[in-house]
Backbone as a ProteinNet text record, in pm:
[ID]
protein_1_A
[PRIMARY]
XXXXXXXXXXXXXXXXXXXXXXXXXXXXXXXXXXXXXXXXXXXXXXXXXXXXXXXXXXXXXXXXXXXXXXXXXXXXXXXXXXXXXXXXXXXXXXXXXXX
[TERTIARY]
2090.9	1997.6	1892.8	1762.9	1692.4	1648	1588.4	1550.6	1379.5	1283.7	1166.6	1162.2	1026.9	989.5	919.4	1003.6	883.4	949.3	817.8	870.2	851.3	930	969.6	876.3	742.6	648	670.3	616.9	678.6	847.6	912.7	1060	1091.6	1124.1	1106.5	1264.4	1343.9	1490.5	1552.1	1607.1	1674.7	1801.7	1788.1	1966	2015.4	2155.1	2267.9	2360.4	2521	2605.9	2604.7	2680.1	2639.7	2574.6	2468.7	2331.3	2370.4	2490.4	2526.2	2527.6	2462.2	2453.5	2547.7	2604.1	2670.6	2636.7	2703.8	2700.1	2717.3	2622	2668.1	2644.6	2740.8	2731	2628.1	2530.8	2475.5	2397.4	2457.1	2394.8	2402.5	2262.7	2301.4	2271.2	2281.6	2238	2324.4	2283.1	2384.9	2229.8	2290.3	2195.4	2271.9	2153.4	2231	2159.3	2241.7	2223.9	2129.1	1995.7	1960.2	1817.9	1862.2	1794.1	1756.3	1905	1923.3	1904	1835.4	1793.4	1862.2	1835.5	1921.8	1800.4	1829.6	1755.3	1805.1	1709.7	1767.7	1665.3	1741.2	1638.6	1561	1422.8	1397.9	1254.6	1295.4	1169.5	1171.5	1044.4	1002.6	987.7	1079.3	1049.6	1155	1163.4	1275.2	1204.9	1281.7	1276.7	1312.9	1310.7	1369.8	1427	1572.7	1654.7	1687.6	1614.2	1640.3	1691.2	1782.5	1805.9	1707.6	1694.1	1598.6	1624.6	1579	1571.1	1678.8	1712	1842.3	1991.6	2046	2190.8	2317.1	2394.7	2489.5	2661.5	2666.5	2806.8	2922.9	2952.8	3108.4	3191.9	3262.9	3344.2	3507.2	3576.3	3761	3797.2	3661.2	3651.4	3727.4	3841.9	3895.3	3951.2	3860.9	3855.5	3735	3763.3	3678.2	3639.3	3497.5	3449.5	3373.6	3388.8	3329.2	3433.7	3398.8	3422.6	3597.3	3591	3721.1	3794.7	3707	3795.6	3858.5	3732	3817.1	3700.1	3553.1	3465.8	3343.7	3301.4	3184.9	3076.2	3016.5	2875.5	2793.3	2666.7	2548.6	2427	2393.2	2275.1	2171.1	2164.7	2049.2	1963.6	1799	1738.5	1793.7	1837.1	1878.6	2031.9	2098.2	2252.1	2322.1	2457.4	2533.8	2598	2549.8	2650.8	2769.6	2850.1	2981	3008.1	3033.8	3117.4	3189.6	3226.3	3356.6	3349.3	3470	3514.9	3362.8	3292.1	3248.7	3119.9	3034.9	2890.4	2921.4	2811.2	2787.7	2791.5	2883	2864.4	2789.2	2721.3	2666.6	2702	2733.7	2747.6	2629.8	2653	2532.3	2627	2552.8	2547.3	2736.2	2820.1	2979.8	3030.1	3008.6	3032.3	2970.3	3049.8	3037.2	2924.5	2800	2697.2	2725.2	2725.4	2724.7	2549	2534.4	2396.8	2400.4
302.4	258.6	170.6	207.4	128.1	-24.4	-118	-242.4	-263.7	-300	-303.6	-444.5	-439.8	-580.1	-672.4	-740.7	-867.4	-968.8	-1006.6	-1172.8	-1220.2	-1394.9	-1506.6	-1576.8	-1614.4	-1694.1	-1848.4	-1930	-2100.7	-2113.6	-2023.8	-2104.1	-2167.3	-2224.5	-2334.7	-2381.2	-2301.8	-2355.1	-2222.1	-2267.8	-2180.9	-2137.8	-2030.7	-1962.6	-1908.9	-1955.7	-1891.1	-1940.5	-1953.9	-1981.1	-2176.3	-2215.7	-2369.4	-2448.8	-2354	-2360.1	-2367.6	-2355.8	-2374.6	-2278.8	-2198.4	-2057.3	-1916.9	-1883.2	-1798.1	-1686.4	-1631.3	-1529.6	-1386.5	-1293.7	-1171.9	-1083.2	-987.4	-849.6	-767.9	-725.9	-600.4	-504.5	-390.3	-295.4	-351.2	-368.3	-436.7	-587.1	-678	-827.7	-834.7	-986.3	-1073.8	-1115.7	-1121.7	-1210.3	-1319.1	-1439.5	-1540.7	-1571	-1592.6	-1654.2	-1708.3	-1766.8	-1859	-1855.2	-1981.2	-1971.3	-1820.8	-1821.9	-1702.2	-1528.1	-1524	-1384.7	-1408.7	-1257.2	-1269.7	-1267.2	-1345.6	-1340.5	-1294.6	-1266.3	-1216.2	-1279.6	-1321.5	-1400.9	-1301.7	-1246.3	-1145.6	-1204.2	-1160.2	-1212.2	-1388	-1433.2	-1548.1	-1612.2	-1525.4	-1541.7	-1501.2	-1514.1	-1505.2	-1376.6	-1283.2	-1192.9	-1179.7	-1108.3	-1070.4	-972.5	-969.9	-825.8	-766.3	-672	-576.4	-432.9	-350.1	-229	-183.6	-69.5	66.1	105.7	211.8	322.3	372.6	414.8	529	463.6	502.1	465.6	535.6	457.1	485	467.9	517.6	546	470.8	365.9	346.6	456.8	564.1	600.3	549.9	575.9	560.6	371.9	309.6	190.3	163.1	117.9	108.6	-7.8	-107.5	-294	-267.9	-346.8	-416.3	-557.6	-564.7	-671.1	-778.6	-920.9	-994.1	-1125	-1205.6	-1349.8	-1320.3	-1409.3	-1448.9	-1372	-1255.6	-1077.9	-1166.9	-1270	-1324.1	-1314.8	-1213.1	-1193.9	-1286.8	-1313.1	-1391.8	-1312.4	-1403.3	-1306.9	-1375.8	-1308.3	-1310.4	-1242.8	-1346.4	-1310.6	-1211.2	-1129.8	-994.4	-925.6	-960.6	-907.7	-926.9	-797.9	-815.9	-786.4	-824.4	-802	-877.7	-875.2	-970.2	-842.8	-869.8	-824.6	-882.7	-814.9	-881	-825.5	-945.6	-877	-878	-760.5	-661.4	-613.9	-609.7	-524	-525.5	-664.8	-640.5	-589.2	-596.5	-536.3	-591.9	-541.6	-576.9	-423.5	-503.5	-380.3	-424.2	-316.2	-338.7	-221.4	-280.6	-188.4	-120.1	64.3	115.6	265	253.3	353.9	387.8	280.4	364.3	333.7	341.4	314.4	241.4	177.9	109	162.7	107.3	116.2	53.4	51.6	-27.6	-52.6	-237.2	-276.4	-291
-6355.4	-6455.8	-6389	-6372.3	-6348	-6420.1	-6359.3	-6426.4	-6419.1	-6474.7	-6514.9	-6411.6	-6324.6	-6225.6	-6351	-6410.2	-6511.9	-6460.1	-6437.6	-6324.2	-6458.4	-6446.6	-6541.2	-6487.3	-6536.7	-6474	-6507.2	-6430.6	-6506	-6440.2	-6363.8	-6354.5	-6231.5	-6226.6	-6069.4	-6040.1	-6157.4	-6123.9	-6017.6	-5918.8	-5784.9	-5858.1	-5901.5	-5964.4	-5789.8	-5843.2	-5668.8	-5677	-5596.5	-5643.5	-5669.6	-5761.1	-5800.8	-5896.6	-5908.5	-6009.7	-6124.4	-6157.2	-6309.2	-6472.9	-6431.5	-6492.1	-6463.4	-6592.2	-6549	-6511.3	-6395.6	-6291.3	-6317.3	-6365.2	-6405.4	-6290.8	-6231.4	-6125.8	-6218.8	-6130.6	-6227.3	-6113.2	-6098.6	-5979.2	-5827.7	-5772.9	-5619.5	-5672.3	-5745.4	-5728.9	-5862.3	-5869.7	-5941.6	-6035.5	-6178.1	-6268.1	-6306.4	-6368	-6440.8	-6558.6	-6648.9	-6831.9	-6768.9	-6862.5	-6893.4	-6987.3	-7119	-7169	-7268	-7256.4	-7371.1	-7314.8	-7183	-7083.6	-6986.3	-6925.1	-6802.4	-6721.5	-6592.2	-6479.7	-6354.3	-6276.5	-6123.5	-6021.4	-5912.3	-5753.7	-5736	-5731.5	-5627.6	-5572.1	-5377.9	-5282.7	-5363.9	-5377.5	-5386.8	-5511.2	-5642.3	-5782.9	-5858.7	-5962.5	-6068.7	-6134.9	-6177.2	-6279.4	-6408.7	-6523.2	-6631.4	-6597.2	-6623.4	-6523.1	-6688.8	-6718.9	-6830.2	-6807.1	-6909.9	-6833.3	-6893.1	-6826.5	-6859.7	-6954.7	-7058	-7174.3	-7162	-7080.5	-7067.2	-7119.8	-7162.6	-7207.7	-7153.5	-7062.5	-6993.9	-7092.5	-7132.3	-7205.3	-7119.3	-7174.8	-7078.2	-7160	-7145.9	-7168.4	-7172.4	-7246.3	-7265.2	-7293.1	-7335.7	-7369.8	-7468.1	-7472.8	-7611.9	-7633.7	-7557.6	-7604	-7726.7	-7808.5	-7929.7	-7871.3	-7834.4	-7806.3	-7954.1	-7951.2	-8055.1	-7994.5	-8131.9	-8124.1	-8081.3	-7980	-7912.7	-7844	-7820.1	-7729.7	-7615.6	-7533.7	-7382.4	-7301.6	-7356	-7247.9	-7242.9	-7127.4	-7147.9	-7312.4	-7377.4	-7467.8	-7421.9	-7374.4	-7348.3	-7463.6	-7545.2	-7609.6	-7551.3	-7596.5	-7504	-7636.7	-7644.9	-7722.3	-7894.4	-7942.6	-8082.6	-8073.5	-7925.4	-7955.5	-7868.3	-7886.3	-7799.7	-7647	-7533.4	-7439.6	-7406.2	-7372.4	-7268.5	-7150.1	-7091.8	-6899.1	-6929.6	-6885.8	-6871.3	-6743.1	-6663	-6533.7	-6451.2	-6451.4	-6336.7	-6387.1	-6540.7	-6580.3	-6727.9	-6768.7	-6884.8	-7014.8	-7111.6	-7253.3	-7335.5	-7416.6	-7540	-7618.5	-7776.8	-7859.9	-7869.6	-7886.5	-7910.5	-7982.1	-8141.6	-8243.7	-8204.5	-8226.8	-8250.7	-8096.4	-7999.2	-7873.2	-7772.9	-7641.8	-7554.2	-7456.6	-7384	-7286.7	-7205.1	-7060.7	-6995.8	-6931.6	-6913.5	-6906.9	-6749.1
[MASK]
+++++++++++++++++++++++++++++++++++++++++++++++++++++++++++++++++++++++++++++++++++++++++++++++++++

C-alpha cells in the first residue's frame, strides 16, 4: 500500500525511540501518534503517513477490536485504528484492513 509524501509543516519535535509517542511498525519505517495523526521521520522533515486508496483485507481476522480489546487505538481521520501483530486495522464495510 502506498503512502502519499504530505510533509507536517510547523513540527520541530524529533519523533525516534524515547520521544514519547507511541511507536507504530508500518511497511519499511515506524510512525508515531501525535496529536491525533500518524507521523513518520523522512530525510529532514516529518510527514503525514496516510495509506493509499486501496484496501488491503486482513483476512481470517476474527478479533473484535473496540474499547478494552488490549490494542493500542489510534484516532485516524473518521475512525479508530488498532495495532495488531505488528500494523495497523481498520474497520472497513463488515471486515478488517490492514493500514
Amino acid at each position: 500500500m502506498a503512502t502519499q509524501h504530505l510533509v507536517h509543516e510547523g513540527h520541530t519535535h524529533q519523533h525516534g525511540d524515547g520521544c514519547g509517542h507511541v511507536a507504530v511498525p508500518h511497511q519499511d519505517h515506524v510512525d508515531y501518534v501525535h496529536d491525533g495523526h500518524l507521523h513518520r521521520q523522512h530525510d529532514d522533515h516529518v510527514d503525514e503517513c496516510e495509506p493509499g486508496a486501496e484496501h488491503t483485507t486482513h483476512s481470517g481476522h476474527v478479533h473484535e477490536h473496540g474499547e478494552g480489546c488490549g490494542h493500542v487505538a489510534i484516532p485516524h481521520q473518521d475512525h479508530i485504528d488498532y495495532v495488531h501483530d505488528g500494523h495497523r486495522h481498520a474497520l472497513h464495510d463488515g471486515h478488517w484492513d490492514d493500514h
